[in-house]
Each structure stands twice: as C-alpha cells, then as structure tokens.
ZAVO-437706 format. One record per residue: residue number from 1; residue in one letter; z, y, x of N, C-alpha, C in turn. Coordinates in nm, 2 decimals, decimal comma, m for minus. Layout:
N
<r bavex="NUM" minu="A" n_w="Z" n_v="Y" n_u="X" ca_w="Z" ca_v="Y" ca_u="X" c_w="Z" c_v="Y" c_u="X"/>
...
END
This chain:
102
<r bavex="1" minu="X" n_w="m1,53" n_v="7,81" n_u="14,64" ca_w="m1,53" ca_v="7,67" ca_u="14,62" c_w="m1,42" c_v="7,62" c_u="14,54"/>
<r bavex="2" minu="X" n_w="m1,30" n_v="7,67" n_u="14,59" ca_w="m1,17" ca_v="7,65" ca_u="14,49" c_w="m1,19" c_v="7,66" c_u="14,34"/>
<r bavex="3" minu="X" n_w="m1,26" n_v="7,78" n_u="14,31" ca_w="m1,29" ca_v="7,84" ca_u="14,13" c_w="m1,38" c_v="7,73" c_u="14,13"/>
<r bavex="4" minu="X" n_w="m1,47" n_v="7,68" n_u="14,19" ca_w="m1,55" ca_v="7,59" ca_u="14,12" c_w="m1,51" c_v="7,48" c_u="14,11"/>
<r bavex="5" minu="X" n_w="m1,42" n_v="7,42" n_u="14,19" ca_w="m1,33" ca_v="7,33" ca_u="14,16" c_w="m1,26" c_v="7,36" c_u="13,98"/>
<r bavex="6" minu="X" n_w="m1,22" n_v="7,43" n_u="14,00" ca_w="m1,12" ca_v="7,48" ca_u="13,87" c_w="m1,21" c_v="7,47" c_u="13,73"/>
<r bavex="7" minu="X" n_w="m1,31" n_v="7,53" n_u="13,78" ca_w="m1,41" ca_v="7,53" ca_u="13,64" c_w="m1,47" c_v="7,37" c_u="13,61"/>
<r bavex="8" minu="X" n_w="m1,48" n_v="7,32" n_u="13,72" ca_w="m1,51" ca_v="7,19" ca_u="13,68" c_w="m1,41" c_v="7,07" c_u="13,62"/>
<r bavex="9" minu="X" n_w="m1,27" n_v="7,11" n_u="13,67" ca_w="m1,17" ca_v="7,05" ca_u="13,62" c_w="m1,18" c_v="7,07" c_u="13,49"/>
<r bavex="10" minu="X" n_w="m1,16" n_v="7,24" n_u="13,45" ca_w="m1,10" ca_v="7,26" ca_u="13,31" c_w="m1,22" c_v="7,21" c_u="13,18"/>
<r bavex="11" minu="X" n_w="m1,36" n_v="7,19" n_u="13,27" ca_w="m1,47" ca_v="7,14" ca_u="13,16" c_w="m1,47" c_v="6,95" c_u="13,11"/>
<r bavex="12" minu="X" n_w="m1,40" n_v="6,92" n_u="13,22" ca_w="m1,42" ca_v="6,74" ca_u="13,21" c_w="m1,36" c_v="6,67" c_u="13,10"/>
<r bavex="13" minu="X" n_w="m1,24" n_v="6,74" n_u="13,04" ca_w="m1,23" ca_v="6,65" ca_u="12,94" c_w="m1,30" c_v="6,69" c_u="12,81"/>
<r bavex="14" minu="X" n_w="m1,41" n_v="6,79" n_u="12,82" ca_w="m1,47" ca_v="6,80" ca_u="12,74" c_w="m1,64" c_v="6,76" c_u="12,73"/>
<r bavex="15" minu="X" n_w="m1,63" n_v="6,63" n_u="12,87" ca_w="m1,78" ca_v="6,60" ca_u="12,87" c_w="m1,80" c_v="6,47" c_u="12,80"/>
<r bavex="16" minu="X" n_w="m1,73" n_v="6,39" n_u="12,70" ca_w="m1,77" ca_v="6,35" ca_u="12,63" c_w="m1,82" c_v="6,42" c_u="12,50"/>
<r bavex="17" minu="X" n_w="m1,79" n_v="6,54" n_u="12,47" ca_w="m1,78" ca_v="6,60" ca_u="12,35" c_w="m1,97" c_v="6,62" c_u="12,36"/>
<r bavex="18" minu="X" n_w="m1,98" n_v="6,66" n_u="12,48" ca_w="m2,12" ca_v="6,72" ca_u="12,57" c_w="m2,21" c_v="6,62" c_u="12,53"/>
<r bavex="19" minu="X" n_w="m2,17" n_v="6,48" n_u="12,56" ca_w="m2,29" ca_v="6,39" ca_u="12,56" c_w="m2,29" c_v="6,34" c_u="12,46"/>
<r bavex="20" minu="X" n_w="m2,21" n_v="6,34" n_u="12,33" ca_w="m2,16" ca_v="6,29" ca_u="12,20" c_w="m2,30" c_v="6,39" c_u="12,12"/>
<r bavex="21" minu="X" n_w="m2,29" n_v="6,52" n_u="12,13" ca_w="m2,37" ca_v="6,63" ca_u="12,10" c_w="m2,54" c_v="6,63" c_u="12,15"/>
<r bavex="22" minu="X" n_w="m2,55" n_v="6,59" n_u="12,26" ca_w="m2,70" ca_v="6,57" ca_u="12,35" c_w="m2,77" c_v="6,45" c_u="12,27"/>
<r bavex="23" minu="X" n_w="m2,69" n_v="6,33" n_u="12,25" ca_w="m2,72" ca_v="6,19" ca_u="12,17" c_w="m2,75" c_v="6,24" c_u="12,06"/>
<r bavex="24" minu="X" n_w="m2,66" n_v="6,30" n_u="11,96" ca_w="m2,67" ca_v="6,35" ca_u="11,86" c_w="m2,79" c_v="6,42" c_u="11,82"/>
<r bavex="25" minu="X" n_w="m2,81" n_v="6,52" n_u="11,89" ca_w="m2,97" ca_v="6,60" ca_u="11,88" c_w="m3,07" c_v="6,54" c_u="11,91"/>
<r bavex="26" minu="X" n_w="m3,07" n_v="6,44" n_u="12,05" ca_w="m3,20" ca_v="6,39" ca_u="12,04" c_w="m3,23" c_v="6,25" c_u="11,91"/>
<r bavex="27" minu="X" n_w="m3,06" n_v="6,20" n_u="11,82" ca_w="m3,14" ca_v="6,13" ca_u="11,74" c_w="m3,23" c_v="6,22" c_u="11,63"/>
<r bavex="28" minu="X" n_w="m3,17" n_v="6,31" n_u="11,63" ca_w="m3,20" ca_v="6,44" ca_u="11,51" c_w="m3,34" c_v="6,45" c_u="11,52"/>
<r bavex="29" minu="X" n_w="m3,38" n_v="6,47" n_u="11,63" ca_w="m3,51" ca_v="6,53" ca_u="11,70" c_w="m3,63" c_v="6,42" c_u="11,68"/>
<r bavex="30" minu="X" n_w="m3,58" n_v="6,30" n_u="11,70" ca_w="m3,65" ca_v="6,16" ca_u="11,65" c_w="m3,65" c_v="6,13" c_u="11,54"/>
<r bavex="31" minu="X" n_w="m3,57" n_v="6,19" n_u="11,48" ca_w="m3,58" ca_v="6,19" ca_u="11,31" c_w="m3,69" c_v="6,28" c_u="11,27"/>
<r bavex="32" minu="X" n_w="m3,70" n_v="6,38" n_u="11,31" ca_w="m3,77" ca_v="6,48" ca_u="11,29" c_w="m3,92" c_v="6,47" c_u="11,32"/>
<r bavex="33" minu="X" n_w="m3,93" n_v="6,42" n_u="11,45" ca_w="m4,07" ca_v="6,41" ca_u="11,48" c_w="m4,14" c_v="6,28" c_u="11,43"/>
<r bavex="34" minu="X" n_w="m4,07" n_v="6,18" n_u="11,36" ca_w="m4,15" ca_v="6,07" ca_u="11,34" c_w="m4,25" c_v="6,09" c_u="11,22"/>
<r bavex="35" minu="X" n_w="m4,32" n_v="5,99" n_u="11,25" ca_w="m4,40" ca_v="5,99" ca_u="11,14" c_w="m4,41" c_v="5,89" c_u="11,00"/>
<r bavex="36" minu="X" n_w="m4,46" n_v="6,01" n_u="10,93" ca_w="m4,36" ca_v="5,95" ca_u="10,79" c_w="m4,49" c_v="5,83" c_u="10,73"/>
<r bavex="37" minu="X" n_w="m4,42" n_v="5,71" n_u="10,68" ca_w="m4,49" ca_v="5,62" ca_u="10,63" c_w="m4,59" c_v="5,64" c_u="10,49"/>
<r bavex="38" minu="X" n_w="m4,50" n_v="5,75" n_u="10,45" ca_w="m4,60" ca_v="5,80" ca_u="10,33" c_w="m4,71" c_v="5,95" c_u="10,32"/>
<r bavex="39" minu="X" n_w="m4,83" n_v="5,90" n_u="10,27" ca_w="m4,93" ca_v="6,01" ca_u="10,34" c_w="m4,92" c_v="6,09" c_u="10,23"/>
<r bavex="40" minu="X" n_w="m4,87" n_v="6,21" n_u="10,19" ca_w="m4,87" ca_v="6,36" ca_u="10,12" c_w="m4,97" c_v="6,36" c_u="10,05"/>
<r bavex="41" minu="X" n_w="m5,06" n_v="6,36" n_u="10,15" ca_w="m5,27" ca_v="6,41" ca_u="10,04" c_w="m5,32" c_v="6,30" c_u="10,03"/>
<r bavex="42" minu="X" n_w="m5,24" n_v="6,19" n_u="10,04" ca_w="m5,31" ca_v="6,07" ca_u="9,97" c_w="m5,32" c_v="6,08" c_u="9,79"/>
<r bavex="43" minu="X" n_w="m5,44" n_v="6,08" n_u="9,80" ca_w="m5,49" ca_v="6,08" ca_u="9,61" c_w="m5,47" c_v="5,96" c_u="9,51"/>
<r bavex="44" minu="X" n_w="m5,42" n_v="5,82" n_u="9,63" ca_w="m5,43" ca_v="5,70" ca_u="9,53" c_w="m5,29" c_v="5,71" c_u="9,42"/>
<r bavex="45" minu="X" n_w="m5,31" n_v="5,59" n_u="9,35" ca_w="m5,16" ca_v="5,57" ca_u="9,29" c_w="m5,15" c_v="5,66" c_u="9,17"/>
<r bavex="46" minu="X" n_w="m5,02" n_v="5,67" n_u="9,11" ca_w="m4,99" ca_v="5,73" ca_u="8,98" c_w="m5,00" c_v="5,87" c_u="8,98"/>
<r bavex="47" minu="X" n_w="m5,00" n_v="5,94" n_u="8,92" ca_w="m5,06" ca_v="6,07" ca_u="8,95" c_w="m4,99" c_v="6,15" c_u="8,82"/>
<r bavex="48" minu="X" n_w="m4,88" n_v="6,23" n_u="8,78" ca_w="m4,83" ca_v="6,27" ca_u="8,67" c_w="m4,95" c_v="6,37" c_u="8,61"/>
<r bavex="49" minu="X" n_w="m4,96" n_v="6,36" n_u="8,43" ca_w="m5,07" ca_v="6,42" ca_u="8,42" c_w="m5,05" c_v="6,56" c_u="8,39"/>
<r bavex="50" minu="X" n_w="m4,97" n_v="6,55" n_u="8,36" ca_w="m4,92" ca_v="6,72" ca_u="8,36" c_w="m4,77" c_v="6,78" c_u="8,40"/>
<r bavex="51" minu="X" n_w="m4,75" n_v="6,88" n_u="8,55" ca_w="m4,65" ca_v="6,87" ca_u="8,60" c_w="m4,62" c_v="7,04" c_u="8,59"/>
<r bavex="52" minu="X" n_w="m4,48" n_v="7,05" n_u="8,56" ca_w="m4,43" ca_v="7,15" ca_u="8,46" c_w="m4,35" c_v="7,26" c_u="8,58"/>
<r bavex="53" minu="X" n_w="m4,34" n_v="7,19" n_u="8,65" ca_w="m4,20" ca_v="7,26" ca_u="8,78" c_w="m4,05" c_v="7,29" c_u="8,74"/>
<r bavex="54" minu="X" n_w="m4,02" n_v="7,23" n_u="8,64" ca_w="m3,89" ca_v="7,26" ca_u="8,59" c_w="m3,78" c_v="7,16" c_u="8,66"/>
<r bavex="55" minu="X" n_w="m3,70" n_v="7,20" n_u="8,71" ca_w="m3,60" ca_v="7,13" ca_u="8,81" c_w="m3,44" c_v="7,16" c_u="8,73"/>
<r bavex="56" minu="X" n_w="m3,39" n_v="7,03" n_u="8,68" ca_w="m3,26" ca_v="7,07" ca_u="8,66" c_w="m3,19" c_v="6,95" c_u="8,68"/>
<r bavex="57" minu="X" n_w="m3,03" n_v="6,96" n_u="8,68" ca_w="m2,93" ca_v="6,88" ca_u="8,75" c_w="m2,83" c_v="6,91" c_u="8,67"/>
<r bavex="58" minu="X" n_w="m2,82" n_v="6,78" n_u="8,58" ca_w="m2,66" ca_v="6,82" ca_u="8,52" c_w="m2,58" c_v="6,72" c_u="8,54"/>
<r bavex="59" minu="X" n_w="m2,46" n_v="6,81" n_u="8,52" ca_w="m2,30" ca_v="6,72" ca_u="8,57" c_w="m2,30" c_v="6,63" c_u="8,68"/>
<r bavex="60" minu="X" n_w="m2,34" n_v="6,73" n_u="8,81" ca_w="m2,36" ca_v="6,57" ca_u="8,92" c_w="m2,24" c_v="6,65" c_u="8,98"/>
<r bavex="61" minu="X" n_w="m2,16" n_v="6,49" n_u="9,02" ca_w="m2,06" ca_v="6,49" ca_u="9,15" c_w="m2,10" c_v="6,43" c_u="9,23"/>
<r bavex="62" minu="X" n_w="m2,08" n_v="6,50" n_u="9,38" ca_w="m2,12" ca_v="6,45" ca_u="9,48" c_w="m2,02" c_v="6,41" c_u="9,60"/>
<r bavex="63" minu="X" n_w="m2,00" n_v="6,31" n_u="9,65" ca_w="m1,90" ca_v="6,34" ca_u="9,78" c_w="m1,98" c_v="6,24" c_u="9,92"/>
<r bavex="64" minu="X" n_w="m1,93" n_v="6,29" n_u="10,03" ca_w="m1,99" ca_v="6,25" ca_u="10,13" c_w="m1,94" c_v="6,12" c_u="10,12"/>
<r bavex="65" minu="X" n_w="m2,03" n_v="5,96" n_u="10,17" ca_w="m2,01" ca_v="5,84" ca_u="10,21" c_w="m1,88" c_v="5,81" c_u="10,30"/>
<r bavex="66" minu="X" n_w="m1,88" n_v="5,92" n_u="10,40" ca_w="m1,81" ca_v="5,90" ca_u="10,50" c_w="m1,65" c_v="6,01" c_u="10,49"/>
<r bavex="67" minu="X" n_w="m1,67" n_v="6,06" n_u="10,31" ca_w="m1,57" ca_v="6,09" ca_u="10,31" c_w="m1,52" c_v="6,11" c_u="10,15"/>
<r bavex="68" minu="X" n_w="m1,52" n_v="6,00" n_u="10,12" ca_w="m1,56" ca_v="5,97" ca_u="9,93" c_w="m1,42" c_v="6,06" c_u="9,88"/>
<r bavex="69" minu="X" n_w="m1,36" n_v="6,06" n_u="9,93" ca_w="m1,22" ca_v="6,19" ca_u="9,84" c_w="m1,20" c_v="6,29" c_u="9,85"/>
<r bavex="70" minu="X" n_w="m1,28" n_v="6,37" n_u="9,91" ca_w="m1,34" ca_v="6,51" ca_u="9,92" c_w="m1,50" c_v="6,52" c_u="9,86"/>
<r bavex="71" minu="X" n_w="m1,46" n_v="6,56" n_u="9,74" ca_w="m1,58" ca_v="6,61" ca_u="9,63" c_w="m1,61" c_v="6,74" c_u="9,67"/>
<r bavex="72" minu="X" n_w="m1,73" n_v="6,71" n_u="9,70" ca_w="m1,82" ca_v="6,82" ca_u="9,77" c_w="m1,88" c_v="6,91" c_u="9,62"/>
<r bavex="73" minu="X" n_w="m1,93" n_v="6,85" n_u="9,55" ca_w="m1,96" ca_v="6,87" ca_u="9,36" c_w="m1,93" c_v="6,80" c_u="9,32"/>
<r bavex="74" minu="X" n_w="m1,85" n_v="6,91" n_u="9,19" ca_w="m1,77" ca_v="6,84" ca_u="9,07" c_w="m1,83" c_v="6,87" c_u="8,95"/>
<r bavex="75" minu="X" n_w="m1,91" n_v="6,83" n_u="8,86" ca_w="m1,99" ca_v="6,82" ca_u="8,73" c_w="m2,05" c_v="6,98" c_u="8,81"/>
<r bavex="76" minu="X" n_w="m2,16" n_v="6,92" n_u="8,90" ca_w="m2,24" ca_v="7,06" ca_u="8,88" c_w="m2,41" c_v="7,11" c_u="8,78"/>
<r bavex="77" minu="X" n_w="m2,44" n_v="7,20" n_u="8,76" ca_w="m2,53" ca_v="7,22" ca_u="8,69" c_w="m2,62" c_v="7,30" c_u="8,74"/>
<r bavex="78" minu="X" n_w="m2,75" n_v="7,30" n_u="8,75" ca_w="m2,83" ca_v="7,39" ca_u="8,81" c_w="m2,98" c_v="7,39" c_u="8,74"/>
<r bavex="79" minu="X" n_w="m3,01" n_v="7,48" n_u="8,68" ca_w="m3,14" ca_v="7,47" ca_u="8,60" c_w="m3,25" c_v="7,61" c_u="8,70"/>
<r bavex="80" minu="X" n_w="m3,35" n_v="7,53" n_u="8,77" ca_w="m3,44" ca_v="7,59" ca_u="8,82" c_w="m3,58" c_v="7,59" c_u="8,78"/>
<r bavex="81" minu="X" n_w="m3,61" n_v="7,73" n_u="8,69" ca_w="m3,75" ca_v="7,76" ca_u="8,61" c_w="m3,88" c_v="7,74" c_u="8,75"/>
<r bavex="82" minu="X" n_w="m3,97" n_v="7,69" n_u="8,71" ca_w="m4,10" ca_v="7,70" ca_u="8,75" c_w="m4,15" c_v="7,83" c_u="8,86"/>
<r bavex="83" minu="X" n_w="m4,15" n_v="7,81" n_u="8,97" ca_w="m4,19" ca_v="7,93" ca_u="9,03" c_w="m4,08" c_v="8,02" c_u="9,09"/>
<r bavex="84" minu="X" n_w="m3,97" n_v="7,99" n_u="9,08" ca_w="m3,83" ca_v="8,05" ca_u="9,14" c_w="m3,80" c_v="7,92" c_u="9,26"/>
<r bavex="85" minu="X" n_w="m3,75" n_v="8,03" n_u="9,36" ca_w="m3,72" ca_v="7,97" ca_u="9,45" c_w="m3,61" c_v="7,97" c_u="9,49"/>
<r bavex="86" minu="X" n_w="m3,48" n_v="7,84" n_u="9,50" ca_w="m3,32" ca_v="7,84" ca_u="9,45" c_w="m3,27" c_v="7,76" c_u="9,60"/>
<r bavex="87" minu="X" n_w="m3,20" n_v="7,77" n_u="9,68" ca_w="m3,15" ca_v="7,71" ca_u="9,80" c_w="m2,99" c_v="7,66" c_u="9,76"/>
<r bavex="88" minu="X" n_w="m3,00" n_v="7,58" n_u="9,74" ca_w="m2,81" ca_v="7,46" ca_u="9,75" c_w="m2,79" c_v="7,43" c_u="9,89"/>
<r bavex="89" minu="X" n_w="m2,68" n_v="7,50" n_u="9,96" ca_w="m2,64" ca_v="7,46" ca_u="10,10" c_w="m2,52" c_v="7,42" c_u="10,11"/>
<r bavex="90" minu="X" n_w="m2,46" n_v="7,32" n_u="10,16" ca_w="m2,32" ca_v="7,28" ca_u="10,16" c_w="m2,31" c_v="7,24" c_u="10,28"/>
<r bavex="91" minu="X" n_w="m2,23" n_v="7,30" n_u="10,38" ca_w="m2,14" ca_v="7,26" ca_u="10,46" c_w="m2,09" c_v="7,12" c_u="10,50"/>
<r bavex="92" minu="X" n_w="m2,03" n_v="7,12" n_u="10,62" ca_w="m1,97" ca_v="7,00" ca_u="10,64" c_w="m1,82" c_v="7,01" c_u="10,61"/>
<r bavex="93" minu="X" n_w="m1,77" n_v="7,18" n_u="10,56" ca_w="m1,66" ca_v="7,18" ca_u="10,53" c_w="m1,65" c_v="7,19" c_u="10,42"/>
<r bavex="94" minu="X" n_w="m1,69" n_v="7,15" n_u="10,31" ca_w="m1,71" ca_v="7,12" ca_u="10,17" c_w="m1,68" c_v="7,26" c_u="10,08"/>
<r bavex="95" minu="X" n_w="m1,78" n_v="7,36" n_u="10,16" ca_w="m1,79" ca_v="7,47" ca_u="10,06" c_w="m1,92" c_v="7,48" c_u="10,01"/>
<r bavex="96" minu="X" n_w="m1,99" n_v="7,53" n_u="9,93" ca_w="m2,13" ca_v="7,55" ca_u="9,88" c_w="m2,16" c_v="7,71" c_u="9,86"/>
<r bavex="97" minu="X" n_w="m2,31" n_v="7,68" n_u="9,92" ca_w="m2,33" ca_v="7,84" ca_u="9,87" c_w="m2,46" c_v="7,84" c_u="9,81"/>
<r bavex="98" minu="X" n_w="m2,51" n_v="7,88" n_u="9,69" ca_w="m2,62" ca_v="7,92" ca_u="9,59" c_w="m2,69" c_v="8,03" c_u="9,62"/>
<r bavex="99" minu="X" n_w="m2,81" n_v="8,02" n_u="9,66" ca_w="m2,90" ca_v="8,17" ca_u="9,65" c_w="m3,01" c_v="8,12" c_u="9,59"/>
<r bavex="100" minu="X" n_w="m3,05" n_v="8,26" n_u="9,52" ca_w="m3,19" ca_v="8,24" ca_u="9,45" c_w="m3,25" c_v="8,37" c_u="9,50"/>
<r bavex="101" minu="X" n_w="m3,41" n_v="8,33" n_u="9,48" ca_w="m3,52" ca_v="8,53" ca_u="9,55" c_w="m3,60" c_v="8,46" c_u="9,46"/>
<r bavex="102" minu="X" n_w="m3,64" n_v="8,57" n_u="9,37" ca_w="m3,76" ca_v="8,55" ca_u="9,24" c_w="m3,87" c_v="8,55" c_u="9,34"/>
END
C-alpha cells in the first residue's frame, strides 16, 4: 500500500500533462472523423480540362503561426514529376525530412 502510495505521489504533478494530451487527441479524433463539407466524386462545377500532375514549389518560407521566428523553410524548392511519389515531413522541432520511392 505504501509503494502505491509513492507511485501515485510521484505521477500527480504530471496529471495535468495527462488530461492536456486525452483533450488533445480526442480534438484530433473529431477532426478526423468529421464529415467534410465538400463531396470528392461530386462531378458538378469547374472541371480542369487537361490535368498534367506536375507539382512544384518555389522559394517558399514557411514558419509556424505560433512561432513566426523560427523558419521552418527558407526559399525552399521542390519539383515533383507526374507519377512519383515525394513525402515533406517537418517536425515540431523544425527539422525536415525529404523522401521520394519511384
């Protein structure tokens, strides 16, 4: 009973961290499951008439809202051909990492 005592002490001042994280996921999760206002296989509306898949990005800087003096990208460039598949992942610690698989 005493160690459980102890265990429960040494976890308390970490139970806001706990419910900070629980809130956190279930907004995430309601983000996730909603349903989106715009229908995908809807056929109305403008319709590009010939679509190329060429994806490119030049000179963008980017920094987070909530942390505008830490440039996450500085004049980045990324040109992605048709049919390649290219992943941009950046962290919350403002590193990036680039992968491409033909």
């Amino acid at each position: 009973m005493v160690i459980g005592s102890v265990n429960i002490t040494m976890l308390a001042p970490y139970s806001i961290e706990f419910t900070r994280a629980a809130t956190s996921a279930a907004q995430l999760f309601n983000l996730i499951d909603r349903e989106s206002a715009i229908d995908p296989f809807n056929k109305s509306g403008e319709q590009p008439a010939d679509l190329e898949g060429l994806v490119e990005l030049e000179d963008v800087t980017f920094a987070y809202p909530t942390r505008p003096s830490a440039t996450v990208l500085d004049k980045f460039s990324l040109t992605v051909p048709a049919g390649k598949v290219t992943a941009l992942v950046v962290s919350w610690k403002s590193w990036a990492t680039l992968g491409n698989a033909s």
